[in-house]
C-alpha positions, 0 to 999 in steps of 0.5 A: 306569318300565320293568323295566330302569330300576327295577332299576337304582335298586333297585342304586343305593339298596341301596349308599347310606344313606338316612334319611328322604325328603328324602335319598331325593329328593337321591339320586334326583336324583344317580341321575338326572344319573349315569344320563343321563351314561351312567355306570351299570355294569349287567348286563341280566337274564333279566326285562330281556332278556324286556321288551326283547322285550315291546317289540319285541312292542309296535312290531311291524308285523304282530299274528302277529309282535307274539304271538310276541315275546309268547310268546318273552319269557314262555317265556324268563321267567315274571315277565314276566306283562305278556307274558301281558297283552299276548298277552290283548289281542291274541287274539280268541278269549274263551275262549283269552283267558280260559284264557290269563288265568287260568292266568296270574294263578294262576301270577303270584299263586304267584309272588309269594306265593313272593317275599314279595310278599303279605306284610302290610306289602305288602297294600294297596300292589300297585300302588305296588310294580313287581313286583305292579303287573302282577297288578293289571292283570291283575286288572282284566283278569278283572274286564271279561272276568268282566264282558263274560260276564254273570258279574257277581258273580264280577267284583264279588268280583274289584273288592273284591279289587283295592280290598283289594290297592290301597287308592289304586286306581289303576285305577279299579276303584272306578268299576265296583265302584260300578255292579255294587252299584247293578246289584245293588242293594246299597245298603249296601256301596254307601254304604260304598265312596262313603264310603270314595272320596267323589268328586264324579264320574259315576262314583261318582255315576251308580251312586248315581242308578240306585240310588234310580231302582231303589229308586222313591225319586225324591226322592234319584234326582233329587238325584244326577241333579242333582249328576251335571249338575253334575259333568259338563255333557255328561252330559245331552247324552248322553241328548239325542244332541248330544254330541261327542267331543272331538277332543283326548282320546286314543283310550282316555282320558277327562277328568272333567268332558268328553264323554270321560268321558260316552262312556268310561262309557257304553261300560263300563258298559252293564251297568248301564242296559241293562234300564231301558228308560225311564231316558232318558226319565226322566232328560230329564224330571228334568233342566231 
């Protein structure tokens, strides 16, 4: 949803009585018929007018271009933290990038507390709330930049954080929280997140198996790396060197249970493996 169209439904909602969620649902579909009819009375706003050229930033022809639109919508209005975002993904320099990113945040999270946005009620929920949706992506952001620079327990402060302000994690931040416990060895707080997320996945599951690996405990090791398998048969094709990525998986995106999901984990969390300089052998030899 953009900017434009959830201010339009905040306007529509805040003049009409609703009671419960059957009376929203019957709303936002009387909202929806009015709105593709074209009879919505709406007056654009600064933040509007600066996502309309946060667009034009996303479908320019040349990356020059694409930073200034960037630029001109957050100078025109600082809401618009996804200008910021935008600019991040495009500036090659990391340590522009990082400065970028972290004035932004430090602004962005001033903002909202002004706003009301960090309020009790709210915490929890950010990124089922629009406007604290981008800090929520912005957090990320620092965590794989915090990350990508070795600085690893500045990125595992950074992930507990997102969990606190997003309980339903949207983002996956849970998945990397897990590998930098199991990185670090921290069994405890491990046990607790997968407790907290009890998913039968590579990405809570691979973390737990490094563990045990680390920890010379075989037994639990081999347990995971054959709940792993299990989880997701391309895995050990991985360690084989006959996996293939599959053609109809969109670049960026991965399917759990695929080689997407395989390729896509390996890629972000290389951290994780990078100094256990045997664990291939390891797991070939572990997995009939």
């Amino acid at each position: 949803m953009d900017n434009k169209l959830n201010n339009m439904i905040n306007e529509f909602l805040a003049n009409v009585d609703v009671k419960d969620a059957n009376e929203l649902d019957e709303k936002l579909q009387e909202f929806t018929k009015i709105y593709n009819a074209g009879e919505i009375e709406y007056e654009n706003t600064v933040l509007d007018d600066a996502y309309e050229l946060l667009e034009k930033a996303e479908n320019a022809k040349s990356k020059k271009q694409a930073i200034k639109y960037a630029k001109e919508a957050y100078n025109l209005c600082p809401d618009c933290f996804d200008a910021v975002l935008f600019q991040i993904r495009l500036e090659d320099n990391p340590l522009k990038r990082w400065s970028l990113l972290n004035e932004g945040l430090e602004f962005e999270k001033k903002r909202l507390e002004n706003e009301g946005y960090f309020k009790k009620d709210n915490i929890g929920h950010f990124y089922g709330i629009f406007e604290t949706r981008p800090y929520i992506r912005g957090l990320c952001a620092k965590a794989d930049c915090l990350l990508l620079d070795g600085k690893v327990k500045q990125a595992r402060e950074v992930c507990k954080e997102i969990l606190r302000l997003n309980k339903n994690d949207n983002t996956g931040s849970r998945y990397l929280l897990m590998a930098i416990y199991a990185y670090f060895e921290e069994e405890r707080d491990m046990i607790k997140l997968y407790k907290k997320y009890p998913e039968e996945n590579l990405e809570m599951l691979f973390p737990l198996f490094i563990l045990y690996y680390k920890q010379g405990n075989d037994e639990k090791a081999r347990e995971y790396l054959s709940r792993i398998n299990k989880a997701n048969p391309h895995f050990i094709k991985f360690f084989k060197g006959t996996i293939k990525e599959q053609a109809n998986i969109p670049l960026g995106y991965y399917a759990q249970g695929d080689s997407s999901e395989v390729i896509m984990y390996f890629k972000g969390h290389y951290f994780l493996v990078e100094t256990l300089h045997t664990i291939d052998y390891y797991i070939l030899e572990n997995t009939r």
